[in-house]
C-alpha atoms as one frame of an Amber mdcrd trajectory, in Angstrom:
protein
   0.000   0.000   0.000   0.919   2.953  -0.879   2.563   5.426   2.043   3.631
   8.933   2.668   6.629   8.827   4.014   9.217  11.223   5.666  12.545   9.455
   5.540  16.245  10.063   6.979  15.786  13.989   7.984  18.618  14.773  10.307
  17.612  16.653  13.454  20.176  18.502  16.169  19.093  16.651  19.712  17.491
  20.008  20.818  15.122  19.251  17.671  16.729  21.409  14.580  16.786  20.703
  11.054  18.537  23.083   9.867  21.394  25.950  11.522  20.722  29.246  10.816
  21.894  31.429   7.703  20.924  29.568   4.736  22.920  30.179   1.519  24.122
  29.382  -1.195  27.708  28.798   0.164  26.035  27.093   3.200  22.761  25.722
   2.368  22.716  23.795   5.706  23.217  27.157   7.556  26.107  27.306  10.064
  26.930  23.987  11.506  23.730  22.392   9.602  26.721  19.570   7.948  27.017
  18.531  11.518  23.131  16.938  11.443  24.380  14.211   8.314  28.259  13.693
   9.982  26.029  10.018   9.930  24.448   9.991   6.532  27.376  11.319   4.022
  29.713   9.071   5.151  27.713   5.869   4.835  28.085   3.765   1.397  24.855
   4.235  -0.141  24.894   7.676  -0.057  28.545   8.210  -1.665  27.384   5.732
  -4.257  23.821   7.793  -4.725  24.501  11.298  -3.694  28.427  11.766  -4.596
  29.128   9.504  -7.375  31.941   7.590  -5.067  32.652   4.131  -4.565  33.705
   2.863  -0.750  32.173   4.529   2.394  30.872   3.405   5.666  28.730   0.096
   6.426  26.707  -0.571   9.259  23.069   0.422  10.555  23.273   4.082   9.593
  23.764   2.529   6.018  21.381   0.239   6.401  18.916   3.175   7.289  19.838
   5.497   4.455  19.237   2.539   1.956  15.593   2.120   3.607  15.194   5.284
   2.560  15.479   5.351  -0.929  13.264   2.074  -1.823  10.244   2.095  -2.760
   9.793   6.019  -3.424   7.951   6.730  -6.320   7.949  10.403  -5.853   9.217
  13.037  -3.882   8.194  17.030  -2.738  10.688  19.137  -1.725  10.338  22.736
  -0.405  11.716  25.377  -2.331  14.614  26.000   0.280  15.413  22.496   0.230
  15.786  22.704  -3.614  17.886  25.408  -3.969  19.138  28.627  -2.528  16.902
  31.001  -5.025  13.939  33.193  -3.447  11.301  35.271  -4.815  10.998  35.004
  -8.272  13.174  32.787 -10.662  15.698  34.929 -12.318  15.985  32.153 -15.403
  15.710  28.472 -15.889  19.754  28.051 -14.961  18.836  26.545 -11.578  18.744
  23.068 -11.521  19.313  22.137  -7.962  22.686  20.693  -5.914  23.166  17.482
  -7.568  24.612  18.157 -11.136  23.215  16.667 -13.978  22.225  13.500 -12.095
  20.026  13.584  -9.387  20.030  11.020  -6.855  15.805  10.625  -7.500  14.733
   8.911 -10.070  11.623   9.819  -9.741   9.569  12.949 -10.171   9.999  15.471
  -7.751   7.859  18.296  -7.018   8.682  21.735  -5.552   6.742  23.755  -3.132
   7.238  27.231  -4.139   4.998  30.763  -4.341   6.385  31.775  -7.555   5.747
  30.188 -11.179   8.530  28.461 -12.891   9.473  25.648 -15.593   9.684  22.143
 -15.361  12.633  20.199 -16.537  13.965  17.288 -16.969  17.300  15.261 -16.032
  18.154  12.195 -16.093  15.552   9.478 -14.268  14.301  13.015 -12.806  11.628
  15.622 -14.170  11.606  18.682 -11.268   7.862  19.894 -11.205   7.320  23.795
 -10.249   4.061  23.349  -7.988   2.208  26.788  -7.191  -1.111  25.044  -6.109
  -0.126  24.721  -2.142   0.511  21.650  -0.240  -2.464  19.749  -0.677  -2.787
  20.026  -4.094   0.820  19.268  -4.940   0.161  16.044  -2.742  -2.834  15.021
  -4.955  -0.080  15.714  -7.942   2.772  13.501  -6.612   0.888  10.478  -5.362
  -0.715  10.560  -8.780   2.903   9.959 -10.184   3.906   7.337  -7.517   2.733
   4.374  -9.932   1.494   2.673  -6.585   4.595   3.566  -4.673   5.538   5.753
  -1.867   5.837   9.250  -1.500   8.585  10.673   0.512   8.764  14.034   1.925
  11.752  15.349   1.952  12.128  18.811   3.359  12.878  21.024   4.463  11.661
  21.001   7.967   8.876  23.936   7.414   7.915  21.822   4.538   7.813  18.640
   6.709   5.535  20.379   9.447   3.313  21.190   6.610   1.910  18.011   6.436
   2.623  16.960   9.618   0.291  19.828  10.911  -2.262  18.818   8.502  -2.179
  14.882   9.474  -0.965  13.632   6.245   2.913  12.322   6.815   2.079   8.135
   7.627   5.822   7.094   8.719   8.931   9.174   9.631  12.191   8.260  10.292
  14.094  10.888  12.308  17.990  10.912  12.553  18.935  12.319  15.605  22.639
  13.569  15.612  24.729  13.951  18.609  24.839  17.670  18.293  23.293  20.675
  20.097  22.754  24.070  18.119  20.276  26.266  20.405  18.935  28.003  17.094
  18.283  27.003  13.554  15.163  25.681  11.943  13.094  23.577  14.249  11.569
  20.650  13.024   8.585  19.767  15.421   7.777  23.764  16.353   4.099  24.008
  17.289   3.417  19.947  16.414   1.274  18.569  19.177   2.447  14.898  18.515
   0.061  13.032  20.693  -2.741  15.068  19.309  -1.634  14.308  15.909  -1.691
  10.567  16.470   2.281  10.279  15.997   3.878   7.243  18.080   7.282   6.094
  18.033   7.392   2.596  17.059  11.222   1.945  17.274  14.558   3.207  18.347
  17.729   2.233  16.234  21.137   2.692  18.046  23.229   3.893  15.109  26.968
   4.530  14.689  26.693   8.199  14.623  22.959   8.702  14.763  19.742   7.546
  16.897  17.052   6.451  14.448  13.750   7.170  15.464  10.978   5.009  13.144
   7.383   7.086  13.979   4.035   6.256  12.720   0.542   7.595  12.980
């Protein structure tokens, strides 16, 4: 059955997804590389991500391959995307990854201002105007019976989390403090919301927290 699906985000232990001061030179915002000090080393996502052959094994790998099967579609906020705001300048933009994105899937972008798809290879990047819900409706229509992952950024996350429409999440919890940032769970009454944890993975360099509502 098909599921929507929050996979892998990387959380501070004091609950942040991101640091502050987003850019384009640091689109984690200051110390945000310290949240995935678990995920970029593992081998799955230097094969995936980076293009690289070797990396770490283990049950932080085995966590960010669970998080890549079965997606048939992904939506990513427009932060998460890329480091452009307001309206696009041009069409140059075509997010972090180069000319091969580690998706294969379509992927949708939350955004407020119009712009064009494209394509890349296994990938075409869909500029959604039409809010939340409606770009939901758009990428489970896509999924071809698979899941739907939501990828982030965190405001994009409590988005649907607010609205009662992530099923699963699987939280990485690095071993890091940062007192300021983006916070994930801001203003989500959890119980309220029906979101349990179901299980706690010890990792090498992460806790893994599997929730379900």
């Amino acid at each position: 059955m098909s599921k929507v699906c929050s996979n892998c985000f990387s959380t501070s232990r004091d609950g942040y997804g991101a640091g502050p001061n987003q850019s384009l030179e640091n689109p984690l915002g200051e110390r945000g590389a310290e949240l995935h000090n678990w995920f970029f080393p593992t081998r799955k996502i230097q094969a995936t991500v980076l293009g690289a052959s070797g990396g770490s094994t283990g049950v932080d790998n085995a966590m960010a391959e669970r998080s890549f099967e079965n997606v048939g579609a992904w939506i990513l906020g427009r932060n998460m995307f890329g480091p452009v705001r307001g309206d696009w300048p041009d069409d140059s933009w075509r997010g972090w990854w180069g000319d091969v994105p580690p998706y294969d899937c379509d992927v949708f972008v939350l955004t407020h201002c119009p712009g064009k798809s494209f394509a890349l290879e296994g990938t075409t990047s869909h500029v959604v105007t039409d809010g939340p819900l409606a770009s939901l409706d758009r990428a489970k229509a896509s999924t071809k019976g698979k899941d739907l992952r939501i990828g982030g950024g965190a405001s994009t996350i409590r988005k649907y989390l607010q609205a009662g429409l992530i099923d699963e999440m699987h939280l990485a919890v690095s071993p890091v403090v940062f007192g300021k940032g983006e916070h994930l769970l801001q203003g989500i009454d959890q119980p309220t919301l029906g979101i349990k944890t179901v299980q706690l993975i010890p990792g090498e360099c992460a806790s893994h927290f599997l929730l379900s509502r």
